[in-house]
C-alpha positions in Angstrom: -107.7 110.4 3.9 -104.4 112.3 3.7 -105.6 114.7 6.4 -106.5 112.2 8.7 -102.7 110.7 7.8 -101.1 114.0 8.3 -103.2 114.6 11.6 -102.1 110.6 12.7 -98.5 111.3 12.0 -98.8 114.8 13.6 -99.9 113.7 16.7 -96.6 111.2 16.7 -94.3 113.5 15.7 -95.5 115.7 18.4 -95.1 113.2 21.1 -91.7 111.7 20.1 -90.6 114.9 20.1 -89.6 116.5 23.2 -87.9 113.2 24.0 -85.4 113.7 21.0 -84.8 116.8 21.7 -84.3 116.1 25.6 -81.6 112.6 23.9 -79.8 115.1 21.8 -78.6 117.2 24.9 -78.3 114.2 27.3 -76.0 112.9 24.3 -74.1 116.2 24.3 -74.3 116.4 28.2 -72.7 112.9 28.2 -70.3 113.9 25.9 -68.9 116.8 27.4 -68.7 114.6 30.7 -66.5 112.1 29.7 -64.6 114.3 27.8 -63.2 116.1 30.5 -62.9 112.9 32.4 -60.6 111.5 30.1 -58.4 114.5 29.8 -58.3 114.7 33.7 -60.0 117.7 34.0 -62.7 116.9 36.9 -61.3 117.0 40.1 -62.1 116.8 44.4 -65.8 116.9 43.7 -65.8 113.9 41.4 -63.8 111.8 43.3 -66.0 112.3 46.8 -69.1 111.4 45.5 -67.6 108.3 43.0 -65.4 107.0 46.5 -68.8 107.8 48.5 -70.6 105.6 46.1 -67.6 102.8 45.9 -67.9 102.9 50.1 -71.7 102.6 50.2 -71.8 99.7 47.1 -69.3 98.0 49.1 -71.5 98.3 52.3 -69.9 100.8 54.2 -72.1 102.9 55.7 -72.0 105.6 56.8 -69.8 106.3 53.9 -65.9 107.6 54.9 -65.0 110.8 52.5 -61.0 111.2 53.3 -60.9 113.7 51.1 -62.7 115.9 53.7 -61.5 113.1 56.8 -65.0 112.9 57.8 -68.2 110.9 57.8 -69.2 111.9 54.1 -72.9 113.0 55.2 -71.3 115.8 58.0 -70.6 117.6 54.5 -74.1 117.0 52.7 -76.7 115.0 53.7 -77.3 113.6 50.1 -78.6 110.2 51.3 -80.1 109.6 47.7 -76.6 108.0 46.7 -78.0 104.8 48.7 -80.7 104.6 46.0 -78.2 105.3 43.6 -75.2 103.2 45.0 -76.7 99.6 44.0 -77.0 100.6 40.3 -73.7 101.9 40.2 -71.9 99.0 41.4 -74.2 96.7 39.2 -74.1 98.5 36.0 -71.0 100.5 35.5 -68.9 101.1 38.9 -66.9 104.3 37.5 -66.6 108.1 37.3 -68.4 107.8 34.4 -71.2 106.2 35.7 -71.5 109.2 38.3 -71.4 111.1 35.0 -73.9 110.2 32.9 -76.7 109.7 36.0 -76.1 113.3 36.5 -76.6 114.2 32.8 -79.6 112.2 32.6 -81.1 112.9 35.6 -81.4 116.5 34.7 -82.1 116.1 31.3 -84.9 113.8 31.5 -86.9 116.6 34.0 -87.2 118.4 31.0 -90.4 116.1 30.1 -92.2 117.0 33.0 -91.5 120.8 32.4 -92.9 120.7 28.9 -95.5 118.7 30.2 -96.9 121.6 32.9 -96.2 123.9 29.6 -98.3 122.3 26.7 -101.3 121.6 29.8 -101.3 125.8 30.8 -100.2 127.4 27.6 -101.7 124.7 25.2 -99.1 126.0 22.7 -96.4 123.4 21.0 -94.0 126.5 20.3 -94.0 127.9 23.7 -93.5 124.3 25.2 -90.3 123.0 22.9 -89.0 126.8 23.6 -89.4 126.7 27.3 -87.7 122.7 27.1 -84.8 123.7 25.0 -84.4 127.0 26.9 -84.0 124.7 30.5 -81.9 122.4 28.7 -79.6 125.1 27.6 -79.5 127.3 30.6 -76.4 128.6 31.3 -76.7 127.1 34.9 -77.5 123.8 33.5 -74.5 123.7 31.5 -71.8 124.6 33.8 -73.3 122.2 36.6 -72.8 119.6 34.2 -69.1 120.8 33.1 -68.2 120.9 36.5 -68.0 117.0 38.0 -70.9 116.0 40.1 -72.8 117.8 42.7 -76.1 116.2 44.4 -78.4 119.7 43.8 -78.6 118.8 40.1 -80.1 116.1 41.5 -82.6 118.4 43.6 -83.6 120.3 40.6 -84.1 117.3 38.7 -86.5 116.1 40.9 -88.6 119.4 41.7 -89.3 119.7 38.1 -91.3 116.3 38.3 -92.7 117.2 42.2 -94.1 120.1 40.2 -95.4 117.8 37.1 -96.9 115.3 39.9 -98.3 118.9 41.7 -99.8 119.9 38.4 -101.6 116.8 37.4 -102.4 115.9 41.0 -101.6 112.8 41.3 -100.7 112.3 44.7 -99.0 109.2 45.3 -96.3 110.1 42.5 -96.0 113.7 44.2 -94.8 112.2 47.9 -92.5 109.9 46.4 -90.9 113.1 44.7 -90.8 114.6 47.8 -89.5 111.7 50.0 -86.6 111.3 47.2 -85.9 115.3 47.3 -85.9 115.8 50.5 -82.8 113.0 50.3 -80.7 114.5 47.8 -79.5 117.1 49.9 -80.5 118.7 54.0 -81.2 122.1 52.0 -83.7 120.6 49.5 -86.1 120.5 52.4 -86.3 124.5 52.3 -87.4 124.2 48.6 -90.1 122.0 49.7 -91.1 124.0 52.8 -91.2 127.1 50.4 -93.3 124.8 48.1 -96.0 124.2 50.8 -96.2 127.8 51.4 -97.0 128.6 47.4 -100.2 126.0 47.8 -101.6 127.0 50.5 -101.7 130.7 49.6 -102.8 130.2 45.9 -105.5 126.9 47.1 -105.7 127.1 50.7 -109.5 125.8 50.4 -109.1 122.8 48.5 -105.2 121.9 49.0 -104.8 123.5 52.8 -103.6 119.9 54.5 -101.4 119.1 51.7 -99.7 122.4 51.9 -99.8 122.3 55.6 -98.5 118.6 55.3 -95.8 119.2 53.1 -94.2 122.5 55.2 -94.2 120.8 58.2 -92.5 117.3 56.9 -89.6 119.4 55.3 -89.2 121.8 58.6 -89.0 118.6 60.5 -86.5 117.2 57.9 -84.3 120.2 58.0 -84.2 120.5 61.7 -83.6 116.7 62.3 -80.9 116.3 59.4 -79.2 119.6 59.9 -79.0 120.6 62.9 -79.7 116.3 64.6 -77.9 114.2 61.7 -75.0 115.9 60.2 -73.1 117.5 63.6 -72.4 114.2 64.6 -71.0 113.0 61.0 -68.8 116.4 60.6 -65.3 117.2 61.8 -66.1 120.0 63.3 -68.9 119.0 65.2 -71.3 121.9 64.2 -74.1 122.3 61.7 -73.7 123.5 58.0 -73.7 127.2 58.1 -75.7 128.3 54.7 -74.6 131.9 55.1 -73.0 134.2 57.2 -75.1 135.6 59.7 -74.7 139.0 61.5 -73.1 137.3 64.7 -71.3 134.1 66.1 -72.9 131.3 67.3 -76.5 132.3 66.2 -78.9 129.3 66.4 -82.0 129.2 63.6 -84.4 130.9 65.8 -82.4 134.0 65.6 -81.1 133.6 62.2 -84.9 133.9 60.9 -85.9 136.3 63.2 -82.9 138.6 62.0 -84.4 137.6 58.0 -87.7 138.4 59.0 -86.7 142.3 60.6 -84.0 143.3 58.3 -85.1 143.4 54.4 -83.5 146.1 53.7 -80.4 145.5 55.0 -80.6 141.7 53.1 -81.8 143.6 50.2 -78.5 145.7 50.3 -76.4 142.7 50.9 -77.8 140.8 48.2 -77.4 143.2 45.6 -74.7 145.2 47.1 -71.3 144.1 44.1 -72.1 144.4 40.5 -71.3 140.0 40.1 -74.5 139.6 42.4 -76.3 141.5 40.2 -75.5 140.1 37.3 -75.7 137.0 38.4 -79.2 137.7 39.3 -80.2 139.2 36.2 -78.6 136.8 34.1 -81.0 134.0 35.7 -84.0 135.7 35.3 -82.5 136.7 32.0 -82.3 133.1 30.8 -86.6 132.1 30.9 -86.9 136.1 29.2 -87.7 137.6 32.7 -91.2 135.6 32.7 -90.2 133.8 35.6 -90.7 137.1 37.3 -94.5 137.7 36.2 -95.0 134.7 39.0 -95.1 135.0 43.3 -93.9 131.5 42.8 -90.5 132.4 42.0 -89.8 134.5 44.6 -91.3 132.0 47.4 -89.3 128.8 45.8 -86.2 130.5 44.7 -85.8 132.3 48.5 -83.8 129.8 50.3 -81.5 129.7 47.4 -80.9 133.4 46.7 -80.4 134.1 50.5 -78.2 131.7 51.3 -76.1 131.9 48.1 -76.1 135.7 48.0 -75.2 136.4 51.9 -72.8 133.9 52.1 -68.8 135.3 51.7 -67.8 132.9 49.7 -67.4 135.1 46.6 -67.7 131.9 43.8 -71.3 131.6 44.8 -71.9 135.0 43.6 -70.6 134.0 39.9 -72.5 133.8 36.8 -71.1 131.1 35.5 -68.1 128.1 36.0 -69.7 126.0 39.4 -72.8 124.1 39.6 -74.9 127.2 42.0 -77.1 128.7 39.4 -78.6 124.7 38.5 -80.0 124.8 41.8 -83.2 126.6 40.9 -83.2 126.3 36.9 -86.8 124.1 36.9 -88.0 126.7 39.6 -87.4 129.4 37.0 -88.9 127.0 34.4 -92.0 126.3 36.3 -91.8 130.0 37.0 -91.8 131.1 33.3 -94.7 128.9 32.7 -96.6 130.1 35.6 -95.5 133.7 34.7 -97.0 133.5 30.8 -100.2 132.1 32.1 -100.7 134.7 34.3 -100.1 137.3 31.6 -102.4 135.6 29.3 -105.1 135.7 32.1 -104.6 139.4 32.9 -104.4 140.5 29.1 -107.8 138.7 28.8 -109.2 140.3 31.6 -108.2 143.8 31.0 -107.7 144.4 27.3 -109.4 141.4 25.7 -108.9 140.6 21.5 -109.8 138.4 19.0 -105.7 137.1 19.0 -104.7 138.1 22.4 -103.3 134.4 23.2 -101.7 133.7 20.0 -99.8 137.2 20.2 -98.8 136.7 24.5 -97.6 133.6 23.6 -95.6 134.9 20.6 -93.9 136.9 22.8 -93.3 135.3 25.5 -91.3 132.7 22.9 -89.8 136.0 21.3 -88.7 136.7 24.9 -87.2 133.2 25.5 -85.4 132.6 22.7 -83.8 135.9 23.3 -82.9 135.6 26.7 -81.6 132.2 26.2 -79.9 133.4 23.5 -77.7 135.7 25.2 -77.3 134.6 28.4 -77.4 130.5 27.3 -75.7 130.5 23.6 -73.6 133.6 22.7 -70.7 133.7 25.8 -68.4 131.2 24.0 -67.3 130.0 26.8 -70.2 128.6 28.1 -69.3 124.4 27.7 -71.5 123.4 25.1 -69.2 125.4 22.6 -66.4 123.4 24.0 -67.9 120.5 21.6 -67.0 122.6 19.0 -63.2 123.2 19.7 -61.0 120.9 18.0 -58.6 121.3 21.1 -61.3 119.5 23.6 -62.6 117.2 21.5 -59.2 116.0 20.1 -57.1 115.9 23.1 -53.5 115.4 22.2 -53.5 113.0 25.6 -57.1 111.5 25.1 -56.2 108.0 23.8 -53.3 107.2 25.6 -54.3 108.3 28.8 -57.5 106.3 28.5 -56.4 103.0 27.0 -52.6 103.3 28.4 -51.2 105.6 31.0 -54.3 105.0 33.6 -55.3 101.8 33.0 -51.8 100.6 34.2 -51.7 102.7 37.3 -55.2 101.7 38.2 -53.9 97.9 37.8 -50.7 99.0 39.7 -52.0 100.4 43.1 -53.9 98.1 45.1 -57.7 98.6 45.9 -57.0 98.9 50.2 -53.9 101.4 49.6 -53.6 104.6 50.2 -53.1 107.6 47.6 -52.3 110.6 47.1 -53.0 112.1 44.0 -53.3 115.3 41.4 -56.8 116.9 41.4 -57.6 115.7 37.6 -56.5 112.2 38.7 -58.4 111.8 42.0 -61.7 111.2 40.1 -59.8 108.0 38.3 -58.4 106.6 41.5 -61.1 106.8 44.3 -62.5 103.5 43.9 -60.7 102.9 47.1 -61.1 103.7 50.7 -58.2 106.0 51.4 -57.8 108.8 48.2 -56.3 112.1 48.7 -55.8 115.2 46.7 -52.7 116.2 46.6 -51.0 118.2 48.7 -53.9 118.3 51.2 -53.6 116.1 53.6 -49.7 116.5 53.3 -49.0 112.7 51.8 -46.0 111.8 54.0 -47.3 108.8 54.4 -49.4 108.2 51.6 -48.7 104.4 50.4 -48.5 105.8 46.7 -48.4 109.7 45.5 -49.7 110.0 41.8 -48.6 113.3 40.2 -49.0 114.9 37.1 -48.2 118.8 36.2 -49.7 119.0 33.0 -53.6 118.4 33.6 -56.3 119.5 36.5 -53.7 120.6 39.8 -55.7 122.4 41.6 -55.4 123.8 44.2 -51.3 124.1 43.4 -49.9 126.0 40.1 -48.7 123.9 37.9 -45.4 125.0 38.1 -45.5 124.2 41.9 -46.1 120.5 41.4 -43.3 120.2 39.3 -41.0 121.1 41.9 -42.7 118.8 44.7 -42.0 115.6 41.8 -38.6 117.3 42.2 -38.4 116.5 45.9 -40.1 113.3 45.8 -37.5 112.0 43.6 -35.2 113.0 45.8 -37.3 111.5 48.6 -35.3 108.2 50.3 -39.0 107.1 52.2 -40.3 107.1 48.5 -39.4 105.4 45.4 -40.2 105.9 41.4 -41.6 103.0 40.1 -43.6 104.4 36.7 -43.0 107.5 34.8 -44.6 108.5 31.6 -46.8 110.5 29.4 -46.8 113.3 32.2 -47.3 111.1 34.7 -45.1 110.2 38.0 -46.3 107.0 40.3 -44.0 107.0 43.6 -44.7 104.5 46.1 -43.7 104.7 50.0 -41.2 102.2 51.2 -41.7 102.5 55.2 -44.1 100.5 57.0 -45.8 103.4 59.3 -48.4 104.3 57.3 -50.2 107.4 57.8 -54.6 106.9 57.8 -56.4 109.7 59.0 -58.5 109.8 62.2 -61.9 108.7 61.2 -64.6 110.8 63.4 -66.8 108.8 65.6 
């Protein structure tokens, strides 16, 4: 009787597991969110995608983003925020709400990972290691330190087209699809990628599906990308994902020059010492199993070549932006696929009486210590933040929240214009017409919200104190609120200034 009660409780334990552990770092996630929310620390990126969703709950559609002056959809085609848009406006029509979706969106894929692990591995060790290891990857972590951004959303979402992929169940797989391919144009690549894995490793039994699923995501790409978004951008032309060798190349070309130039992609890939770390230290985070897979290579493609040819150097970074998220459950799955191949090739070749229990002991051994020091021990990597008396205990945290903001929200008028400082433009682009400050120039903004002691960016600090300087000075503009490190000015002329919305 006690065994059976052991076993019964066991069996509980085991199942209500994974989900506290996946409620502890959404809680933490959370956390960390709204703390920097409230001491103004998010920025531009926040406030496009909470004024995309106040536009869309409010039935504008396409959805206006002044802070880029164009259709929002010419930037990324992340027509998911239509799904999401209704709930946001019903349950908590905020930055925060943009938040914690994020947070839980990507925490809650780590069920369906340790699903895919406990089916192929059929070890509880190796499947709480491999969840708390893509819950803590560093990639993870500074996505959801740094405001929103809809390829969190992608990720999320792969892990459980994998799950549905895994169990076969084929109705739940599309639907995965259909909603990845809509949280951004690139996602499509992924899939298309995706499709190629499954009809090279079942190309008997699964050819159509794989066939199926590469030529829906081509179509998608082609249609959204190069179709869709020209006609919602400013300038008129599709999203370049990298540069390639010359001007004006059209796709046709761009893969051609892929296809007949490895090496010198290989070279340009690896060719500063932050790409290769930044390599390493993804690869680095699942203990290098993800590399014992083909699967990694084909799903994580897209990603690596258009983050690692591209010239913008922050996409190159280890850490700080939101990049590395984009394929942290195709490393998972990878490192899952990886250990199972490893256990099938140590059984074929050098077979043992513990040959599973000691692969599977190390591929843990190797997780833990790959997550360890590329996930835990850089102390700047956010979930330490929690930790710091100074973030969690913000000199500015209660007034701001209950005080300072609250009256300026009340103050400005929903259909009026401002212009604001980075870390405030997330609390004030509930509205149509929010800037960050100084770009567009706010001549003509109807109110100009500055601050020079939190989130600036792109200006020093130092810089905006001098432009409160000059608006004080300003006849067309008049103080009418100043305090805790706040100035409110509001424009006294009648020509107001709206940018040109694109057609």
């Amino acid at each position: 009787m006690p065994n059976q009660i052991w076993l019964k409780w066991r069996g509980k334990l085991l199942t209500i597991l994974p989900w506290l552990i996946i409620a502890f770092f959404a809680y933490l996630y959370i956390r960390i969110g709204f703390l920097n929310e409230i001491q103004l620390q998010n920025g531009e990126d926040l406030g496009t995608y909470n004024q995309i969703l106040y536009n869309i709950s409010h039935g504008h559609i396409p959805p206006f983003n002044s802070l880029k002056n164009e259709i929002a959809w010419g930037d990324h085609a992340h027509f998911i925020l239509l799904l999401v848009a209704p709930f946001y406006r019903l349950f908590w029509p905020a930055p925060q709400f943009v938040l914690a979706f994020q947070a839980l969106a990507l925490t809650t894929s780590g069920w369906a990972l340790y699903q895919i692990a406990q089916d192929k591995i059929r070890n509880y060790l190796f499947s709480f290691v491999l969840l708390v290891a893509y819950l803590m990857f560093f990639g993870v972590q500074d996505a959801l330190n740094f405001d929103f951004h809809a390829n969190v959303l992608t990720t999320a979402i792969l892990a459980w087209s994998f799950y549905a992929w895994h169990r076969q169940k084929p109705v739940l797989f599309w639907i995965t699809v259909a909603l990845g391919l809509l949280t951004r144009e690139d996602a499509s690549l992924f899939y298309f990628m995706f499709g190629v894995w499954i009809t090279i490793v079942s190309y008997k039994q699964h050819r159509r599906a794989g066939g199926a699923l590469m030529g829906i995501s081509l179509l998608y790409f082609f249609v959204v990308t190069y179709g869709l978004m020209p006609r919602w951008s400013s300038s008129g032309t599709a999203l370049a994902y990298f540069d390639s060798p010359g001007p004006d190349w059209g796709p046709a070309k761009i893969l051609a020059w892929l296809l007949t130039h490895p090496l010198q992609i290989f070279h340009t890939i690896t060719d500063t010492g932050t790409k290769v770390k930044t390599l390493r230290y993804l690869v680095e985070g699942f203990g290098f199993l993800s590399l014992l897979s083909p699967f990694t290579y084909l799903l994580a493609a897209p990603n690596i070549l258009a983050r690692f040819l591209s010239g913008e150097y922050q996409q190159h970074l280890p850490s700080m932006y939101h990049y590395n998220a984009s394929i942290s459950s195709i490393l998972a799955y990878g490192a899952i696929l990886g250990t199972s191949n490893l256990l099938a090739l140590v059984k074929r070749f050098r077979p043992f009486r513990y040959d599973r229990i000691a692969v599977v002991l190390a591929a843990v051994l190797l997780m833990l210590i790959g997550g360890f020091f590329r996930s835990w021990l850089d102390r700047d990597l956010p979930l330490h933040h929690l930790q710091q008396p100074e973030f969690t205990q913000h000199k500015y945290q209660p007034r701001l929240t209950i005080g300072a903001l609250y009256i300026i929200r009340e103050m400005i008028p929903l259909n009026q214009s401002v212009s604001a400082s980075s870390g405030l433009v997330p609390q004030l682009s509930s509205r149509s017409y929010i800037f960050n400050f100084p770009d567009p120039l706010p001549a003509h903004a109807q109110w100009v919200v500055l601050s020079p002691e939190f989130n600036t960016w792109p200006l020093p600090r130092g810089e905006v104190e001098g432009y409160i300087t000059d608006f004080e000075h300003n006849d067309n503009y008049e103080l009418v609120w100043r305090d805790y490190g706040l100035w409110v000015f509001k424009y006294k002329g009648t020509d107001i200034w709206r940018p040109t919305k694109p057609k």
